[in-house]
ZALUM-420823 format. One record per residue (C-alpha): residue number from 1; residue in three letters; chain; x, y, z. Coordinates in steps of 0.02 Angstrom, whole numbers, m for minus. Example, Ala and Ser with C-alpha at 12.3 -4.5 7.8 and 13.67 -1.06 7.14 Angstrom:
- 1  ALA  A  615  m225  390
- 2  SER  A  684  m53  357
//
This chain:
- 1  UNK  A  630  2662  m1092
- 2  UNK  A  668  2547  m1242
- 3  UNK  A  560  2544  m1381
- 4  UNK  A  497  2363  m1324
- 5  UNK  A  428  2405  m1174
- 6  UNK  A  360  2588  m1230
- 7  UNK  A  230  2472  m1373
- 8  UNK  A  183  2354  m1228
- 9  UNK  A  41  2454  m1165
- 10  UNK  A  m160  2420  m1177
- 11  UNK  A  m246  2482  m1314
- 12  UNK  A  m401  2464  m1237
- 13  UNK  A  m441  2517  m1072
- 14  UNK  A  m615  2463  m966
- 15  UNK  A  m636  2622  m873
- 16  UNK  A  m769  2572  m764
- 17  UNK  A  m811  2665  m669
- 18  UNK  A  m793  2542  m518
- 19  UNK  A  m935  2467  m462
- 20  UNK  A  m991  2398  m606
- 21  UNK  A  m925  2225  m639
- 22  UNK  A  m756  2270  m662
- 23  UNK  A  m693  2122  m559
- 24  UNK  A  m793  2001  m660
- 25  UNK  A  m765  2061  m824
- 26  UNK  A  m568  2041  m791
- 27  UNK  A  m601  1875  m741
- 28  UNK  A  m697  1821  m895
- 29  UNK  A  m551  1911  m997
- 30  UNK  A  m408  1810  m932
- 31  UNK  A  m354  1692  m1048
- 32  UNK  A  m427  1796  m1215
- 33  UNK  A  m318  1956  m1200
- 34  UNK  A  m168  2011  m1110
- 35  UNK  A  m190  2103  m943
- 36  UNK  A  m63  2163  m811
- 37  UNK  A  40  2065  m726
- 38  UNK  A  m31  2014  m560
- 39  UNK  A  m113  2127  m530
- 40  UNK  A  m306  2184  m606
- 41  UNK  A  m305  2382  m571
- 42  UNK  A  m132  2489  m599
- 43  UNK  A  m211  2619  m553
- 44  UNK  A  m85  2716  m652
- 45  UNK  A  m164  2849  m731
- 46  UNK  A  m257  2907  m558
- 47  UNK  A  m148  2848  m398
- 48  UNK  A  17  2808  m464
- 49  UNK  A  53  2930  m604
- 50  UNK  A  184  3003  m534
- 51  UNK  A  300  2834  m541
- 52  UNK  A  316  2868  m731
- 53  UNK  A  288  2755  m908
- 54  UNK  A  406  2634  m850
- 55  UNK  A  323  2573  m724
- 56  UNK  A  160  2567  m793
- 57  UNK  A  237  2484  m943
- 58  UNK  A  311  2332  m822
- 59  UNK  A  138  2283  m800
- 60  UNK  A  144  2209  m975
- 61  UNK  A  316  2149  m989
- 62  UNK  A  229  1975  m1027
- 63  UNK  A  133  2023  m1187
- 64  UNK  A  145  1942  m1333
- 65  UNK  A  58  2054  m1465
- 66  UNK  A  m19  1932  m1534
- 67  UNK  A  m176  1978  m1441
- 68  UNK  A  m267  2139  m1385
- 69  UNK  A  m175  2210  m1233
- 70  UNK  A  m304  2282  m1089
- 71  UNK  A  m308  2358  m936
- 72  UNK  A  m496  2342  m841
- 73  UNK  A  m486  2488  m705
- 74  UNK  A  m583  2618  m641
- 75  UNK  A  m534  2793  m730
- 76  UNK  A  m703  2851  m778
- 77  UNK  A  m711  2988  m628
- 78  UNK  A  m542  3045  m644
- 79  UNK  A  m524  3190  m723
- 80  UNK  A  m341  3176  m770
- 81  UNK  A  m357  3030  m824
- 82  UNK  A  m418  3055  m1001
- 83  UNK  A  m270  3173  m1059
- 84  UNK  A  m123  3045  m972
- 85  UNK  A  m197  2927  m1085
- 86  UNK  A  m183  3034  m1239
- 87  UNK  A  m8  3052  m1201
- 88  UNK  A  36  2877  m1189
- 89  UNK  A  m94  2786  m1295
- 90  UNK  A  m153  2913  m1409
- 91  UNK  A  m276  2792  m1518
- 92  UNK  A  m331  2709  m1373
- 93  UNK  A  m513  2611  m1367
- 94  UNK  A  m622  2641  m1200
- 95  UNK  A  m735  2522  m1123
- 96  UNK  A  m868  2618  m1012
- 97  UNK  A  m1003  2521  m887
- 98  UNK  A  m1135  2650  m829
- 99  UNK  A  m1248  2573  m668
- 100  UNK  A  m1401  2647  m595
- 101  UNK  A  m1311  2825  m517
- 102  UNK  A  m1439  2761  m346
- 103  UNK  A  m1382  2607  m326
- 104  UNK  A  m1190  2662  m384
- 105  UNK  A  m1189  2788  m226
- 106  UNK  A  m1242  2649  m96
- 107  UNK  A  m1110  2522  m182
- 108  UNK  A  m964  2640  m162
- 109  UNK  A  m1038  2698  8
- 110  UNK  A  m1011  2497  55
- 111  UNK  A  m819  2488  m38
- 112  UNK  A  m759  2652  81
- 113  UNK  A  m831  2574  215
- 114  UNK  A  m770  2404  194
- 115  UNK  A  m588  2465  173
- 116  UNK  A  m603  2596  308
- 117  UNK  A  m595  2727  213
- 118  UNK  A  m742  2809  289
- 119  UNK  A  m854  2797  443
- 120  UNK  A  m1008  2827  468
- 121  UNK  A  m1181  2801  392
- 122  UNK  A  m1237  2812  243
- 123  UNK  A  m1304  2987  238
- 124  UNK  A  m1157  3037  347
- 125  UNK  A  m1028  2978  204
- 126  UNK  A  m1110  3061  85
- 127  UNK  A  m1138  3225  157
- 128  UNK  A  m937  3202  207
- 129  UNK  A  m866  3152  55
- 130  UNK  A  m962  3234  m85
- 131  UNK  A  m874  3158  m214
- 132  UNK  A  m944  3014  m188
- 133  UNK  A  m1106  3069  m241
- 134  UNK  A  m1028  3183  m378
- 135  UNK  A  m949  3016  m463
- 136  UNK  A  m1119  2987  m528
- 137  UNK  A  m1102  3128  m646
- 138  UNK  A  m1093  3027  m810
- 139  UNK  A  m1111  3157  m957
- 140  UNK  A  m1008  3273  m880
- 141  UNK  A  m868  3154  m892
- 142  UNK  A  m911  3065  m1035
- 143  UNK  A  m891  3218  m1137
- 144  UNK  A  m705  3235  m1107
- 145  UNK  A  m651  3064  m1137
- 146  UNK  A  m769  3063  m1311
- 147  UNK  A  m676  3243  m1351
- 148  UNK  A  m503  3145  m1326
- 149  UNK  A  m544  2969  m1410
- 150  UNK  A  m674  2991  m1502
- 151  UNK  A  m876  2939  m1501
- 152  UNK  A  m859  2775  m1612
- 153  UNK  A  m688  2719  m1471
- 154  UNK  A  m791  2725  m1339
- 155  UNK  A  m912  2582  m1283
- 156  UNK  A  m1056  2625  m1194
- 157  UNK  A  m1141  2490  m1088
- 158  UNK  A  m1252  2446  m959
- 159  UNK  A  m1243  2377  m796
- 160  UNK  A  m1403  2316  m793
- 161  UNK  A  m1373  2208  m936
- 162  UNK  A  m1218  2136  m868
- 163  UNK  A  m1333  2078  m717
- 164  UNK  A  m1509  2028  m817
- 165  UNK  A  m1409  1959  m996
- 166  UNK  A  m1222  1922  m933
- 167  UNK  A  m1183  1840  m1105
- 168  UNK  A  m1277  1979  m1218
- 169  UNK  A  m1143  2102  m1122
- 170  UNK  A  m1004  1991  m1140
- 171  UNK  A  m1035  1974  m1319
- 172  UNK  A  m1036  2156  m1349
- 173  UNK  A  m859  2184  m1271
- 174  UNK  A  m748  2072  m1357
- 175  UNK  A  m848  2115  m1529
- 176  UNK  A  m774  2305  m1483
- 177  UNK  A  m611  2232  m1442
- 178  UNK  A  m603  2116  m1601
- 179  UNK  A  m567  1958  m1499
- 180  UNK  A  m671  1777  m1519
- 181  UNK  A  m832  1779  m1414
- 182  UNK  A  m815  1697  m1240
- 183  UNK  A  m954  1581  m1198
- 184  UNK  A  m988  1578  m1008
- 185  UNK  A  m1083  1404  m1016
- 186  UNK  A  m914  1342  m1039
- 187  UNK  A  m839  1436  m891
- 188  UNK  A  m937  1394  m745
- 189  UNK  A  m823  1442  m602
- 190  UNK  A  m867  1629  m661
- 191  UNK  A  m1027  1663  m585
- 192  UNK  A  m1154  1820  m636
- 193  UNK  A  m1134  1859  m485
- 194  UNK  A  m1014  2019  m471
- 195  UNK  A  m894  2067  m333
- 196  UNK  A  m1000  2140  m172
- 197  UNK  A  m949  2206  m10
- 198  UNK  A  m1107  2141  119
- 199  UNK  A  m1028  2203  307
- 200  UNK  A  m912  2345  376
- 201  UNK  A  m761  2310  451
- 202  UNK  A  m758  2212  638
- 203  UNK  A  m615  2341  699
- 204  UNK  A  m589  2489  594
- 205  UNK  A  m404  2496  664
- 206  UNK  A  m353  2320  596
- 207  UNK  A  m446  2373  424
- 208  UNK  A  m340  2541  409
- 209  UNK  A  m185  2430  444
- 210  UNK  A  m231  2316  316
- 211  UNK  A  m267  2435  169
- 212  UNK  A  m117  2510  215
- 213  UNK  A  m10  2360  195
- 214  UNK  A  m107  2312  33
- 215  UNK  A  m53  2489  m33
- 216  UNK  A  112  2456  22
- 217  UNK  A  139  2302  m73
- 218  UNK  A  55  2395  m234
- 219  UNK  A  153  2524  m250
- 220  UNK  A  306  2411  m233
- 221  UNK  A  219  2286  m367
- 222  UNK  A  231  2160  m247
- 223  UNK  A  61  2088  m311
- 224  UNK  A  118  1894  m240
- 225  UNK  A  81  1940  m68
- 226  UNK  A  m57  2032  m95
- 227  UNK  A  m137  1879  m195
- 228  UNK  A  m73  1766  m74
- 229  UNK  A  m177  1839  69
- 230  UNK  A  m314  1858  m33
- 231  UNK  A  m326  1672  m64
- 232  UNK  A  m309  1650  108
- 233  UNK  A  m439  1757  142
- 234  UNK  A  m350  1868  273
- 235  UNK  A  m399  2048  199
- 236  UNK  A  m586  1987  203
- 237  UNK  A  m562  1945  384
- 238  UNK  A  m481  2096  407
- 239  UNK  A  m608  2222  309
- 240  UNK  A  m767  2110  348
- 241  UNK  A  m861  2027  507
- 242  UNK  A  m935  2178  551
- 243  UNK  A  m1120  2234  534
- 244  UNK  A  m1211  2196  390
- 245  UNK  A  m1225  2359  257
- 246  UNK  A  m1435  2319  241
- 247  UNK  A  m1529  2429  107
- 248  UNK  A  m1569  2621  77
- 249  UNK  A  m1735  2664  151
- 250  UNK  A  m1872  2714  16
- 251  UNK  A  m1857  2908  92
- 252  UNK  A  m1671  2887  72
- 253  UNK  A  m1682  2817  m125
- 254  UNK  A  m1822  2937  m178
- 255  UNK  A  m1706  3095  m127
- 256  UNK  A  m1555  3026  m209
- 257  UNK  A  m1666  2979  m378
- 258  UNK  A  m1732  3186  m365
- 259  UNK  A  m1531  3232  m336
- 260  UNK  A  m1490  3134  m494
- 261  UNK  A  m1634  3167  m608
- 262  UNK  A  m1555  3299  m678
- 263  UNK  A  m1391  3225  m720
- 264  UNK  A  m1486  3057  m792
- 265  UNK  A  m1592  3165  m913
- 266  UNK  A  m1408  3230  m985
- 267  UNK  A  m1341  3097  m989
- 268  UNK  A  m1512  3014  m1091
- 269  UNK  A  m1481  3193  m1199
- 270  UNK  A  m1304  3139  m1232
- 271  UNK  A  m1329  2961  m1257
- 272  UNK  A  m1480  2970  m1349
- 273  UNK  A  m1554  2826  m1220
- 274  UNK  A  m1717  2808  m1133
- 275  UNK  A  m1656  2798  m952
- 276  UNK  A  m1839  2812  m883
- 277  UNK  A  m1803  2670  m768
- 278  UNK  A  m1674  2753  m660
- 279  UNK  A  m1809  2895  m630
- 280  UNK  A  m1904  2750  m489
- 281  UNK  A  m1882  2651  m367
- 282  UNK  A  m1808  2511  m401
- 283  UNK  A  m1905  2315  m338
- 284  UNK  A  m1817  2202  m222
- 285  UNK  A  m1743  2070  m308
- 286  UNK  A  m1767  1906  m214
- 287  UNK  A  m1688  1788  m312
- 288  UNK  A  m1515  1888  m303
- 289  UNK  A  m1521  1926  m113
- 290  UNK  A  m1533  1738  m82
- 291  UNK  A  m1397  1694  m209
- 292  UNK  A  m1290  1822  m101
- 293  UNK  A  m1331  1755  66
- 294  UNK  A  m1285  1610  m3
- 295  UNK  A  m1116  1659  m59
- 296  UNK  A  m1085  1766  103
- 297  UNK  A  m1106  1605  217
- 298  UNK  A  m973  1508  116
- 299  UNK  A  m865  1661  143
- 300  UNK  A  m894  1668  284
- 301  UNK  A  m869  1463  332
- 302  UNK  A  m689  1498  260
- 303  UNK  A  m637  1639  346
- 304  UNK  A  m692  1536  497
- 305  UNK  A  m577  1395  458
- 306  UNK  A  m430  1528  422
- 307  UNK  A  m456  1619  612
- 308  UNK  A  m424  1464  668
- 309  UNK  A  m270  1405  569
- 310  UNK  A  m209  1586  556
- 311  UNK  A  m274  1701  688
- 312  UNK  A  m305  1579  846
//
């Protein structure tokens, strides 16, 4: 690898976990800072290690240097992950999002879902795949990357101010990465509304299909098509339609908040934080459920229009 493409790698990475406005904050980014190449998750230092520096490194074959270079994607949980990144980006900066471990379960519940990844309810994923509960083990994780990078390189923020003070969040990322403040007034084609996944897949088979395909293309950096469909809206017609996700039932949220207590009163320990209100149930909020109906039925208007003009 020449010594040009071995310096054009991020030094900062946002890493997540997923589930926590990772989509968004990449879009408010573009523009301000240099991200991969089509693409908005490598997934290098999890899925694709294994295809070496080189191809990583492609992903920012269009940097300039003259701005920060950043990669927003989902390493948190992986426990590799922290020493790859050592190896490659030694002084590396880290941008962590922590969410609400409750609410982080049922969202990642909906995302295997969604891509078929998993069937089954709620409580039947979770009992299945343990590890999707186990992702919600913050200071357990936490710990390694702030024993490879460093307390003061690591951002700590909060989902819940993303959602409640969009701009207050915003403002405290690109002050960490030493880039001029975006104001989202002046952006309004980037809602505060982040990336959701409201229904499971219509046929499971054609949703297994399409995740493979859009894996295919990935690994091949093929990130055109991939966008292409996207636009078109053919891997939400593919991964959506079905029944609508709904809500945990109080029962179900009180015994994940008593699974998680213990974990959220280390991670307050490590953080120093008063995390009282993920200890209770959280209230309904309204106003956002009718914002996302509201957004669903557009979706949902255009992926009409494209079953007829690509699926009739």
């Amino acid at each position: 690898m020449s010594a040009t493409i071995k310096h054009r790698l991020p030094e900062i990475i946002g890493a997540g976990p997923g589930r926590t406005g990772t989509t968004w904050l990449h879009r408010v980014l573009e523009g301000h800072v240099d991200l991969p190449y089509g693409v908005k998750e490598t997934q290098f230092f999890s899925t694709y290690y294994d295809k070496g520096i080189d191809w990583y490194a492609r992903h920012f074959r269009y940097a300039t240097g003259q701005r920060p270079i950043v990669e927003i994607c989902p390493y948190l949980f992986e426990p590799r992950a922290p020493d790859r990144i050592k190896t490659y980006i030694p002084n590396c900066r880290v941008i962590v999002t922590l969410r609400d471990p409750v609410e982080h379960s049922f969202s990642v519940y909906k995302l295997v879902a969604h891509y078929a990844w998993a069937r089954g309810s709620f409580d039947e994923v979770l009992k299945s795949r343990p590890s999707l509960g186990g992702g919600n083990r913050y200071a357990f994780h936490l710990r390694k990357w702030f024993e490879n990078f460093g307390r003061q390189n690591v951002l700590i923020t909060m989902y819940d101010e993303l959602r409640a003070q969009p701009q207050s969040y915003l403002d405290r990322v690109t002050d960490f990465m030493g880039v001029e403040r975006i104001a989202l007034s002046a952006r309004p084609e980037i809602r505060d509304d982040v990336h959701s996944f409201d229904r499971a897949p219509k046929n499971r088979r054609l949703a297994r299909s399409a995740t493979r395909l859009m894996y295919w293309f990935k690994v091949r950096q093929a990130y055109g098509p991939i966008n292409l469909l996207d636009r078109w809206g053919v891997w939400d017609f593919c991964h959506g339609r079905g029944e609508p996700f709904g809500r945990l039932t109080p029962e179900q949220e009180e015994h994940l908040r008593q699974r998680y207590l213990p974990e959220v009163e280390e991670l307050e320990e490590l953080l120093a934080l008063d995390l009282s209100a993920w200890k209770k149930p959280r209230a309904p909020q309204a106003g956002h459920d009718k914002r996302k109906a509201a957004v669903a039925g557009a979706r949902a208007a255009s992926r009409d229009d494209l079953r007829d003009s690509i699926f009739k």
